[in-house]
C-alpha positions in Angstrom: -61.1 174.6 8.8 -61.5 177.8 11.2 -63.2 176.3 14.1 -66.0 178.3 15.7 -63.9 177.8 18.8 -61.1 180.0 17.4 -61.7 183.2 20.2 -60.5 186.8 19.3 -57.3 186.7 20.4 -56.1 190.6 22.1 -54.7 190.1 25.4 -53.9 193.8 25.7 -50.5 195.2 27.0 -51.4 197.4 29.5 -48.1 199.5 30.9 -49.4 202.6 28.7 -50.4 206.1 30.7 -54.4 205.4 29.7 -55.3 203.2 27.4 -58.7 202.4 27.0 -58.9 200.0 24.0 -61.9 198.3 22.7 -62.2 194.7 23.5 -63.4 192.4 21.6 -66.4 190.8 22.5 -67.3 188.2 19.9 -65.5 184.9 18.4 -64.8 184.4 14.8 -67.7 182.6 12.7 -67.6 179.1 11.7 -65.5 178.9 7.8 -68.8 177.8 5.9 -70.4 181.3 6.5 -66.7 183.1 5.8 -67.1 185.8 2.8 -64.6 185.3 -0.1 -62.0 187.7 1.8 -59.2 186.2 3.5 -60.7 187.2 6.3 -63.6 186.1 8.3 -63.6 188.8 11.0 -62.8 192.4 9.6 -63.2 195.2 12.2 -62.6 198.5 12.6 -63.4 200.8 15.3 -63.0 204.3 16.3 -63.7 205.4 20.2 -63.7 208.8 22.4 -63.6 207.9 26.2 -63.5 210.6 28.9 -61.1 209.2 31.7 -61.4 210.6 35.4 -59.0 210.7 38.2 -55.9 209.8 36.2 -52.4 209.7 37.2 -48.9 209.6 36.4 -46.0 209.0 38.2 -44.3 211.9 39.7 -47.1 214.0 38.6 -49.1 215.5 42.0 -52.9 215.0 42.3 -55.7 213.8 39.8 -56.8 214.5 36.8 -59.0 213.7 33.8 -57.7 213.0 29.8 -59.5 213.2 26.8 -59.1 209.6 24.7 -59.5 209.1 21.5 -59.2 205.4 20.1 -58.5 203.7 17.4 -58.8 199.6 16.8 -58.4 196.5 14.9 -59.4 193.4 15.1 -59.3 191.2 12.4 -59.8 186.9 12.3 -58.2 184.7 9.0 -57.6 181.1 8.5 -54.5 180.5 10.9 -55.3 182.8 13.6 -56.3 186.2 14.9 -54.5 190.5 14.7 -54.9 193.0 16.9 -54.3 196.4 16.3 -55.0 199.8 18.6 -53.9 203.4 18.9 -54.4 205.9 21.2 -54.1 210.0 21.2 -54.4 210.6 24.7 -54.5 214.5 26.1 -54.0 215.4 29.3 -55.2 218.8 31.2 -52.5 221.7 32.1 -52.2 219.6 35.6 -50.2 217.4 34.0 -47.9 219.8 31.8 -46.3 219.4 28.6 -42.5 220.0 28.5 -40.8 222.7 28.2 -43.3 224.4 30.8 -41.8 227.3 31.9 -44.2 229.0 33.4 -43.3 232.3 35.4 -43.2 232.0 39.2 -47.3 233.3 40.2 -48.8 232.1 37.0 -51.8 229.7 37.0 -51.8 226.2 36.5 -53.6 227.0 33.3 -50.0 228.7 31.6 -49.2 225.3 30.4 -50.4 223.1 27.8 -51.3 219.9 28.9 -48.8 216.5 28.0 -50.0 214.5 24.8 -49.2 210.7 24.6 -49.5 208.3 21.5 -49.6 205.0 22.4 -49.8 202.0 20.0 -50.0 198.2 20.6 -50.3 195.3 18.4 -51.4 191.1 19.1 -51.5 188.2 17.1 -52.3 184.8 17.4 -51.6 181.4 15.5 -53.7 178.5 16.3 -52.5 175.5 17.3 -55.9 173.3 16.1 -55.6 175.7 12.6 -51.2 175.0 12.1 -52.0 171.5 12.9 -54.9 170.4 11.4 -56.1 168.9 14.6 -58.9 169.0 17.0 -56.0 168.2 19.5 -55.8 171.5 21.6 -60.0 171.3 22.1 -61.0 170.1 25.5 -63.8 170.7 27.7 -64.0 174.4 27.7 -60.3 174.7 26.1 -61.2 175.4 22.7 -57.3 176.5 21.4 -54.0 177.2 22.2 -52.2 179.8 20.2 -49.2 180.9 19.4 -48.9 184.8 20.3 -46.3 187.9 19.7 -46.9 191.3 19.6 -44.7 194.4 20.0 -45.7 197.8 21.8 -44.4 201.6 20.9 -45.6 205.3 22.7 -44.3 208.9 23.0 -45.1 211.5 25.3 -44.5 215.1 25.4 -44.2 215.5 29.4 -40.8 215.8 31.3 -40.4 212.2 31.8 -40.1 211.9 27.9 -40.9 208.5 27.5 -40.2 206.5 24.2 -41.0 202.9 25.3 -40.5 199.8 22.5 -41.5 196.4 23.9 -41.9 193.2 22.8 -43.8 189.7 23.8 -44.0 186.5 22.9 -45.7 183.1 24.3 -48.8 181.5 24.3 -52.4 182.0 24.6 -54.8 179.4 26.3 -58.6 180.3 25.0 -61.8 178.9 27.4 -65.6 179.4 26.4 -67.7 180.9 28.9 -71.5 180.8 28.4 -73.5 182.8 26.2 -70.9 182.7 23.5 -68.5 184.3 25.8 -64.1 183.8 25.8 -61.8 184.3 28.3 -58.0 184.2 26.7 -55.3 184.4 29.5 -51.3 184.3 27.9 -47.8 183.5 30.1 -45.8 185.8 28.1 -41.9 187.2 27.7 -41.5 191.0 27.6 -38.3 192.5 27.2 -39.3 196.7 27.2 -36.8 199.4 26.2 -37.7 202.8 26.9 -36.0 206.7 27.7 -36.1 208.6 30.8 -35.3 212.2 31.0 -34.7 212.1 34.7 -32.3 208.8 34.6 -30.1 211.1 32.1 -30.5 214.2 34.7 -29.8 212.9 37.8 -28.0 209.2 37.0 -26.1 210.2 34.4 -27.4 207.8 31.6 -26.0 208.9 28.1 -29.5 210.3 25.9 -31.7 209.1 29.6 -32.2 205.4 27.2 -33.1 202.8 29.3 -32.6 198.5 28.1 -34.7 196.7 30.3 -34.3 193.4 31.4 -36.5 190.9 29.9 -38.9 189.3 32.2 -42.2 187.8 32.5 -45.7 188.5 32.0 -49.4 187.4 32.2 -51.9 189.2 30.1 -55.4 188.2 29.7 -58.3 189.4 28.0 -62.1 188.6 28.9 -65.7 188.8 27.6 -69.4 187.7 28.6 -72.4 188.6 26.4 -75.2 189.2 30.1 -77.7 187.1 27.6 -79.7 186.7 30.8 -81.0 190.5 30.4 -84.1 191.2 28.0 -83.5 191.4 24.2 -84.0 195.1 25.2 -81.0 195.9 27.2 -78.1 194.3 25.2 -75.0 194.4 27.8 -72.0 192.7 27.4 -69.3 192.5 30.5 -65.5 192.6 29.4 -62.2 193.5 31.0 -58.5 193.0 30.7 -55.9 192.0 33.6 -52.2 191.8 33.0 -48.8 191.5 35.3 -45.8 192.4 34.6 -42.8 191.4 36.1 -39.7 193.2 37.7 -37.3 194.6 34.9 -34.4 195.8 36.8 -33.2 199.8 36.4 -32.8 199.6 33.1 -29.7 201.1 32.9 -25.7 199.6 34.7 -25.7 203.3 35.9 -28.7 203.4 38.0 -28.3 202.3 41.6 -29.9 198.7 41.6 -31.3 199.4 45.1 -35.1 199.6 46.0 -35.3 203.4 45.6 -34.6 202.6 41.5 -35.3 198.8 40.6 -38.3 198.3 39.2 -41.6 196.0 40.9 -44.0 194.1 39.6 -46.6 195.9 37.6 -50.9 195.0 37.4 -53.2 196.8 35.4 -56.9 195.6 35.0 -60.0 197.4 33.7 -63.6 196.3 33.4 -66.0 197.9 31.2 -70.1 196.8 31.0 -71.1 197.7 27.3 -74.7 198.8 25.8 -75.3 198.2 22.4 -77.3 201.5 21.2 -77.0 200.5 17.8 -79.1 197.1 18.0 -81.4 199.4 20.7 -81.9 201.8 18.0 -81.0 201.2 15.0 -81.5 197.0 14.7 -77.8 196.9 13.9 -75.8 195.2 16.0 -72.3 196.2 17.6 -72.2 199.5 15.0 -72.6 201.8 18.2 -71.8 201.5 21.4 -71.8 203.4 24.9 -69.6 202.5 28.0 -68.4 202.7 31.5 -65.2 201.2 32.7 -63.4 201.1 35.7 -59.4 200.6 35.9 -57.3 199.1 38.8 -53.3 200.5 38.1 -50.5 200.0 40.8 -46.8 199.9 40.7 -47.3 202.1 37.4 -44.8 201.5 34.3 -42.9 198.8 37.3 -42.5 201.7 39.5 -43.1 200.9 43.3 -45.9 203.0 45.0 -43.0 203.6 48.0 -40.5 205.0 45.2 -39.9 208.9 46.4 -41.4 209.4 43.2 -44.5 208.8 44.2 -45.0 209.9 47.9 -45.2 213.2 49.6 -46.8 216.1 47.7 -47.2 213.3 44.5 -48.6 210.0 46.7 -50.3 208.4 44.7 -49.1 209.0 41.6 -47.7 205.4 41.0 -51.5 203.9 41.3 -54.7 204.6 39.8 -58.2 203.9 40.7 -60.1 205.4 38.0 -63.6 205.5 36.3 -64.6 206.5 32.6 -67.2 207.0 30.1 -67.3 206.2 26.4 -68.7 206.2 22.7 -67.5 203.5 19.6 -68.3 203.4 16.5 -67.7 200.5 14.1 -66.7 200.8 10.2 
């Protein structure tokens, strides 16, 4: 029997260049009220955000990018799937490569770098494998198992082509007004390419076989029931270290101008419901805001040279944006 208990289960990876994935903010129904589909939970979402003050490592200044979202979030008998993808577009500030622009032009000569980024969770509970009501307990409600696997491309210099994996466990707590938090110890092992590791170290193609490490992900929502009926807002965010993954590569120095650091991303986004405002129709459209926290980007120090001078800053991002979803 699916428990109500069982908590949706996407503890998002977060060492992307702006992902801005829809949470999910509900828990799976009890089995009784389960349609004849495998599934109890079947959602799909599409989202455009509008992110300000971006970054990227290496890259100097700020800038906004245009992201456009799609998600998956689905709940069956054994456990929970997450699925999301985004297009993300970035302004002529942060150029597409080959940009070779002639010496006097304007910043506006270049087309700006496009990113695909796609990441995938899921869950197994314990409670569900088992048949038990073992891994319930106070606000415990499950234990899961949980892997998932990450993949991107970029069109910029850097070139990036990161595959990752993780595997581990994920602890889900109740929080009041029918809200989770889920919070995963994890093992990520990343492999990637670097243009500049191929220029300037000498690595054969710039591919890069990171050491596995550890990580923490965790994943967080909290219906504000304590509002009027009329202003449905829901709290949720996502916080997630990674650990230090070495160079990546025998042929990079393994000194503290090139080793990698440990890595923390974290957003927080306050939902409105429009579409129960409006319409009577609840979670079918949705406005946000969000707010993300991003240092030691993709494990790269904030002291690297890569990311001082003319470019300080580049390795961290403090950044605010706006949103729409709509779900299908």
């Amino acid at each position: 029997m699916l428990r109500k208990s069982l908590l949706a289960a996407a503890a998002v990876s977060f060492a992307t260049a702006g992902l801005a994935a829809d949470l999910p903010s509900k828990k799976a129904p009890a089995a009784q009220a389960a349609p004849a589909s495998i599934f109890f939970v079947n959602d799909n979402t599409l989202s455009y955000s509008y992110q300000f003050n971006a970054t990227d490592p290496g890259v100097p200044g700020k800038f906004g990018k245009n992201v456009f979202t799609f998600t998956h979030f689905d709940v069956w008998a054994m456990g929970t799937n997450f699925f999301n993808v985004d297009l993300l577009k970035s302004p002529s500030s942060d150029p597409a490569a080959p940009c070779l622009a002639p010496a006097g032009s304007p910043p506006a000569y270049c087309a700006g770098a496009t990113e695909i980024y796609g990441l995938f969770r899921s869950t197994l509970g314990f409670n569900q494998l088992f048949g038990t009501k073992a891994f319930s307990m106070g606000p415990l409600s499950n234990v899961s198992f949980e892997v998932g696997a990450d993949a991107n491309s970029e069109n910029n210099y850097l070139a990036p082509a990161k595959k990752s994996i993780v595997a581990g466990l994920q602890f889900s707590f109740d929080l009041p007004y029918k809200g989770f938090f889920n919070i995963s110890p994890l093992y990520f092992k990343e492999w990637n390419h670097n243009a500049f590791a191929q220029y300037y170290n000498n690595v054969p193609g710039g591919s890069t076989n990171f050491n596995g490490t550890w990580a923490v992900e965790s994943v967080y929502s909290l219906p504000l029931a304590f509002m009027p009926d009329s202003v449905p807002l829901t709290f949720s965010g996502r916080a997630a270290f990674y650990g230090p993954k070495g160079t990546g590569s025998s042929l990079i120095p393994s000194d503290a101008a090139h080793k990698s650091v440990t890595e923390f991303n974290s957003e927080q986004r306050l939902t409105l419901d429009v579409g129960k405002m409006a319409l009577g129709r609840a979670g079918v459209v949705n406005t946000f805001v969000a707010y993300r926290y991003w240092t030691n980007k993709f494990g790269i120090s904030s002291s690297n040279s890569s990311c001082t001078g003319t470019k300080s800053g580049s390795c961290t991002e403090n950044a605010a944006s706006v949103g729409l979803s709509v779900k299908f």
